[in-house]
C-alpha positions as CSV (number, residue, x, y, z in Angstrom):
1,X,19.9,-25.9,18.3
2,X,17.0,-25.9,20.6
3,X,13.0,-25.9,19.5
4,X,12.4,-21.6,19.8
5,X,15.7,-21.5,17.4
6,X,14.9,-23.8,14.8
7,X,11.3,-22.5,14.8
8,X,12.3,-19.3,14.4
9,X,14.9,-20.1,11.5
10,X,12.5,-22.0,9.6
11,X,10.3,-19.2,9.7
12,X,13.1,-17.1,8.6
13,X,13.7,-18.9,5.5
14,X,9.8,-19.2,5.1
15,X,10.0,-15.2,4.8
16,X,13.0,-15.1,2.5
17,X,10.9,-17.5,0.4
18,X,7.7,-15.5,0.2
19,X,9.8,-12.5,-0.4
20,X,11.4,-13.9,-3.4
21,X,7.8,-15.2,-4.7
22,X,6.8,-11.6,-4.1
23,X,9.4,-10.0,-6.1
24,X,9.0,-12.1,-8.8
25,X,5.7,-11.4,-9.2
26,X,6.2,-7.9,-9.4
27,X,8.3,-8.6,-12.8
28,X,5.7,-11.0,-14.0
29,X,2.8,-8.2,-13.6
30,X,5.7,-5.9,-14.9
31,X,5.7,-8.0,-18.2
32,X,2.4,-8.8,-18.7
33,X,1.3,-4.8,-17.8
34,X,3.8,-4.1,-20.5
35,X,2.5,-6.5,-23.1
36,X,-1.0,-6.6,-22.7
37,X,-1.7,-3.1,-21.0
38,X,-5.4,-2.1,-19.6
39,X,-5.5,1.3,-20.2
40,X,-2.6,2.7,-22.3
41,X,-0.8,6.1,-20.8
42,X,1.3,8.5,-23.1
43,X,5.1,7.2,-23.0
44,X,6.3,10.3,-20.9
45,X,3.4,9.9,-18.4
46,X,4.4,5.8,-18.1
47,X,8.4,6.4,-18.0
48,X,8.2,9.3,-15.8
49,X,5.8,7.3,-13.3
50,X,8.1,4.1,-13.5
51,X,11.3,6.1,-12.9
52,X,9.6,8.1,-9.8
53,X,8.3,5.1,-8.6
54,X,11.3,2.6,-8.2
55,X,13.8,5.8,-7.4
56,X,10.9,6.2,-4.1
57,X,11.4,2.6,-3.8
58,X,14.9,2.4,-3.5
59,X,15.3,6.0,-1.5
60,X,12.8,4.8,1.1
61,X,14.5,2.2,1.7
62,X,17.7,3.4,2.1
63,X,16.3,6.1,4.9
64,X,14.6,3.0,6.4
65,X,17.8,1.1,7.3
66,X,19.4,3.9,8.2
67,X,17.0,4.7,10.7
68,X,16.7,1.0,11.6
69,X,12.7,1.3,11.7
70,X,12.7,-3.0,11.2
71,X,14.5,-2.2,14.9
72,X,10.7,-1.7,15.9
73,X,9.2,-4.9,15.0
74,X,11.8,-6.8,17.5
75,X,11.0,-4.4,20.1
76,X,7.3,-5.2,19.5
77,X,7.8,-8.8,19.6
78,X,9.7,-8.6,23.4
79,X,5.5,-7.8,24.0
80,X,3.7,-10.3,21.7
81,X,3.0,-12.4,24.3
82,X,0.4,-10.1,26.4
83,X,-2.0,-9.7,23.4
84,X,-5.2,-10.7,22.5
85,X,-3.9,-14.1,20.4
86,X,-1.2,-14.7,22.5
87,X,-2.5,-17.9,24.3
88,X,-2.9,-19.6,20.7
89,X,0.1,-21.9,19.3
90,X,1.0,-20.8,16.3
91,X,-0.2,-22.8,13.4
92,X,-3.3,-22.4,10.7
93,X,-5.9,-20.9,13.5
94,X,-3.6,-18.2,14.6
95,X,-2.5,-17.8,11.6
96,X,-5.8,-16.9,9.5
97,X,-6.7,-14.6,13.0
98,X,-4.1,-12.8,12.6
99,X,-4.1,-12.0,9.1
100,X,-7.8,-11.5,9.0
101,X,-7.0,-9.3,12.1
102,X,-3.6,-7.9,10.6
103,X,-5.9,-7.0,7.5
104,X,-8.4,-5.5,9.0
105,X,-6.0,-3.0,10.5
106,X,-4.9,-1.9,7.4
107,X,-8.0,-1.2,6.1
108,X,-8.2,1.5,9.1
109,X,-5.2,3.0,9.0
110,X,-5.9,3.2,5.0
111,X,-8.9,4.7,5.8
112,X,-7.8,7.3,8.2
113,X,-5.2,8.4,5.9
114,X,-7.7,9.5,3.9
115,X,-10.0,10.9,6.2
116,X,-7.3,13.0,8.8
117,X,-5.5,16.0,6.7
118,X,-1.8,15.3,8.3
119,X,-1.5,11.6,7.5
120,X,-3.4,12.7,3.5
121,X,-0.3,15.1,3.3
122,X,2.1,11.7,3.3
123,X,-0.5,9.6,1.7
124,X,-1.4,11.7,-1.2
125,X,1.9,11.1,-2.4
126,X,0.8,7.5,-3.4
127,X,-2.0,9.1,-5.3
128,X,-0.4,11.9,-7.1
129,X,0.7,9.0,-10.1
130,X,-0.8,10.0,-13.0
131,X,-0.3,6.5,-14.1
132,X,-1.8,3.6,-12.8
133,X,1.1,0.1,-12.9
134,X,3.0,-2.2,-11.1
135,X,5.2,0.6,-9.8
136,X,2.8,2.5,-8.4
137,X,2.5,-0.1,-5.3
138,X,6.6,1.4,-4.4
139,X,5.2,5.4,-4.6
140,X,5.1,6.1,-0.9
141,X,6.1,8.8,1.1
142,X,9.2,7.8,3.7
143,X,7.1,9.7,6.7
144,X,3.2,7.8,5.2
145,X,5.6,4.4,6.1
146,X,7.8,4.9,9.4
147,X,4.2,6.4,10.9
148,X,2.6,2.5,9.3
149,X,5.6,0.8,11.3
150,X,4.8,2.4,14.5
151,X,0.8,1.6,13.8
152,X,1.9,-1.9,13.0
153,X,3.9,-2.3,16.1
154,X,1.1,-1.1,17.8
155,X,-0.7,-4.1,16.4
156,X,1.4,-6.7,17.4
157,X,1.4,-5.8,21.0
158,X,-2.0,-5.6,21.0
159,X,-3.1,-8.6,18.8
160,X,-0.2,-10.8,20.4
161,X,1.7,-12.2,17.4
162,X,5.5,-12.9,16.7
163,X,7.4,-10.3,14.5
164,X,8.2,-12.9,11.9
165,X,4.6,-13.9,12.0
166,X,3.3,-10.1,11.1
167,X,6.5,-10.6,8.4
168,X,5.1,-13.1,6.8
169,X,1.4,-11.2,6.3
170,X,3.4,-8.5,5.4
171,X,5.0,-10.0,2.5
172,X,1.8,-11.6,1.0
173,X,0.1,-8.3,1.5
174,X,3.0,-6.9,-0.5
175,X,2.1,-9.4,-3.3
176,X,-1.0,-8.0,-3.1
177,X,-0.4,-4.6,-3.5
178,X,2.0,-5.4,-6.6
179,X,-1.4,-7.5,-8.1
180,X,-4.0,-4.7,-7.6
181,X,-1.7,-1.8,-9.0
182,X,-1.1,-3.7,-12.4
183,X,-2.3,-2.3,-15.5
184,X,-3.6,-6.0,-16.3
185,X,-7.0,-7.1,-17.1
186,X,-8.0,-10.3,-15.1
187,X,-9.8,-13.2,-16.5
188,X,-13.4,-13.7,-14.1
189,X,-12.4,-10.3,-12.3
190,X,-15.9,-9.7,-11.2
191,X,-16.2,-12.8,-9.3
192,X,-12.6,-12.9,-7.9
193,X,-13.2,-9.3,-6.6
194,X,-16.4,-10.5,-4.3
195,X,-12.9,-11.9,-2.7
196,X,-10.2,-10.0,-2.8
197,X,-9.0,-6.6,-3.6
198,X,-8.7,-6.7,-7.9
199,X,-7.1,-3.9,-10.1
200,X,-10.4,-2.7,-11.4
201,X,-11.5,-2.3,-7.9
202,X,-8.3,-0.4,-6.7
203,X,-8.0,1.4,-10.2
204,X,-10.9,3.3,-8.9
205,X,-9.2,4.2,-5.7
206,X,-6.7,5.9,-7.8
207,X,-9.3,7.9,-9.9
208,X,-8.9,11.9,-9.5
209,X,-12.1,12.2,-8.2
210,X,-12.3,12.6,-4.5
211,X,-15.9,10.9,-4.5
212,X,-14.2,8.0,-6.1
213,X,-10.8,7.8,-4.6
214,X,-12.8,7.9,-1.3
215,X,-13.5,4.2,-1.8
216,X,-12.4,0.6,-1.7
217,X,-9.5,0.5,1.0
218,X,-8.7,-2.4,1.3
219,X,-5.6,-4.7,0.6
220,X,-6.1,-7.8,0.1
221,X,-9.9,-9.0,1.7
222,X,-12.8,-7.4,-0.1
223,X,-15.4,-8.0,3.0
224,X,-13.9,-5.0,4.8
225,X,-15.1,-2.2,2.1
226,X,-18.6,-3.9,1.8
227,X,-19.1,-4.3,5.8
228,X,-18.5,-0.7,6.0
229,X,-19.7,0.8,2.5
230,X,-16.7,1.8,1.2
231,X,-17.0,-0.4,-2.1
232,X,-17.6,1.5,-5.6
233,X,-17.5,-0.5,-9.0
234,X,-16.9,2.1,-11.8
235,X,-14.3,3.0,-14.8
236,X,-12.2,6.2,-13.5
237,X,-12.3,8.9,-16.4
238,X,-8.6,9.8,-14.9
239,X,-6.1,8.8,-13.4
240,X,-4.0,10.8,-10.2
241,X,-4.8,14.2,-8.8
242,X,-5.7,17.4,-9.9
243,X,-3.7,20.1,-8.4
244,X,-0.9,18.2,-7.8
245,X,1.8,16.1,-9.3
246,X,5.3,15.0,-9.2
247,X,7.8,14.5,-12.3
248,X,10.7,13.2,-10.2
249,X,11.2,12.0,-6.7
250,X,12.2,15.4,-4.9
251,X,9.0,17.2,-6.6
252,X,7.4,13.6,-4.8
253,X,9.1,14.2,-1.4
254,X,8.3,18.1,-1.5
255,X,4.3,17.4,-1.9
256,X,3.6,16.0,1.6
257,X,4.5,19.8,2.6
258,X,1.9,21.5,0.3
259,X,-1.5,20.8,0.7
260,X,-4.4,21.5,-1.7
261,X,-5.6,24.1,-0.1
262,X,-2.6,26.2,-0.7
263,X,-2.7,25.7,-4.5
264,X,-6.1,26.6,-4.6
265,X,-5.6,30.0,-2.8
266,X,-2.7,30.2,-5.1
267,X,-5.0,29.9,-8.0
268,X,-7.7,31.8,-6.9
269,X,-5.2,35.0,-6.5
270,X,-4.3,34.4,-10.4
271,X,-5.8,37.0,-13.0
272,X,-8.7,35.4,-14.5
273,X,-9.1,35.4,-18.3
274,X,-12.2,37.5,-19.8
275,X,-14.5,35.0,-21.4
């Protein structure tokens, strides 16, 4: 076995690792969500969310192999050497680049689903929970994530790291995302959160107001909402979205094809009630 092979396996097992850590905190958050809840939803709200949720998670993933969209991340790694980090070894400098880096770009492509109507058609699905828990982090439209791949690909040709690299920052960011949906309350939260991304911080993200939900994109670094004034501190009244919802996971892959502004013309050619 040469260098580039043992390298590479180590960092191989170094993923399968922080994927197994990652996991396991989603049941730990899972248990502690369950016995010392935030905010406590109705138990059709909560079992309908959960059941959505992991059936999403499991679905998505399935459609994901079958298209073979991790396929992309080798074929973005033939070009990792022509990017901007590319003349760094890899160790702790490139490292911390290229998460801060690898972070940063998440922020913008959060941002921008918000902000462009076709990718909030995908994206809203994430947002339609009327539930706010661990499980929430698995609600994602299949088209919201192979169009993330492709970003992400575009990323590591252009920032100039190894696949397995971007893997790795992947799977902490996933830990992340599993930490900032729980329905946990977290000892010192206001001083962690000048830090990193908290569940009261993202539980406003997920309010149903737009002027709230409008906020506080990022994933695991808190500097990128307060560089750019995305950051709001409040309590969110509720929970989800108001025109829409889903009860199951085809009512959940359906809403990426109906957009508010339908429902609303919908409801505005309803009979209104005298007063």
């Amino acid at each position: 076995m040469n260098k580039t092979e043992s390298v590479t396996n180590s960092g191989l097992i170094f993923n399968e690792v922080l994927f197994g850590l990652a996991i396991l905190a989603f049941f730990v958050l899972l248990a502690i969500e369950k016995k010392h809840p935030y905010r406590v939803f109705s138990l059709k709200i909560a079992k309908e969310s959960f059941v959505t949720n992991t059936t999403a998670f499991l679905v998505n993933n399935v459609i994901l192999t079958v298209l073979r969209a991790s396929s992309l991340f080798l074929v973005a790694q033939q070009f990792s050497s022509y990017g901007l980090l590319s003349g760094l070894d890899n160790g702790l400098i490139k490292g911390i680049l290229a998460f801060a880096f690898f972070d940063l770009a998440i922020y913008v492509w959060h941002v921008a689903s918000h902000k462009y109507e076709l990718l909030w058609r995908f994206h809203k699905v994430h947002h339609c929970d009327k539930s706010f828990n661990v499980s929430t982090g698995f609600r994602f439209h299949v088209f919201d994530l192979l169009l993330e791949i492709l970003y992400k690909c575009v990323f590591v040709v252009v920032i100039g790291v190894d696949a397995y690299l971007v893997l790795s920052i992947e799977i902490i960011e996933l830990f992340f995302i599993f930490f900032h949906h729980a329905n946990i309350r977290v000892p010192n939260e206001e001083k962690i959160s000048k830090f990193i991304i908290t569940p009261s911080l993202h539980r406003t993200h997920h309010s149903t107001l737009r002027s709230d939900h409008d906020s506080n994109y990022g994933i695991v670094l808190a500097v990128w909402d307060r560089m750019f004034g995305t950051r709001k501190e409040l309590v969110p009244v509720n929970i989800g979205l108001d025109l829409i919802e889903a009860e199951n996971f085809v009512q959940l892959f359906s809403l990426a094809f109906i957009t508010e502004r339908k429902v609303m013309k919908l409801l505005s050619w309803l009979p209104k009630g005298k007063k």
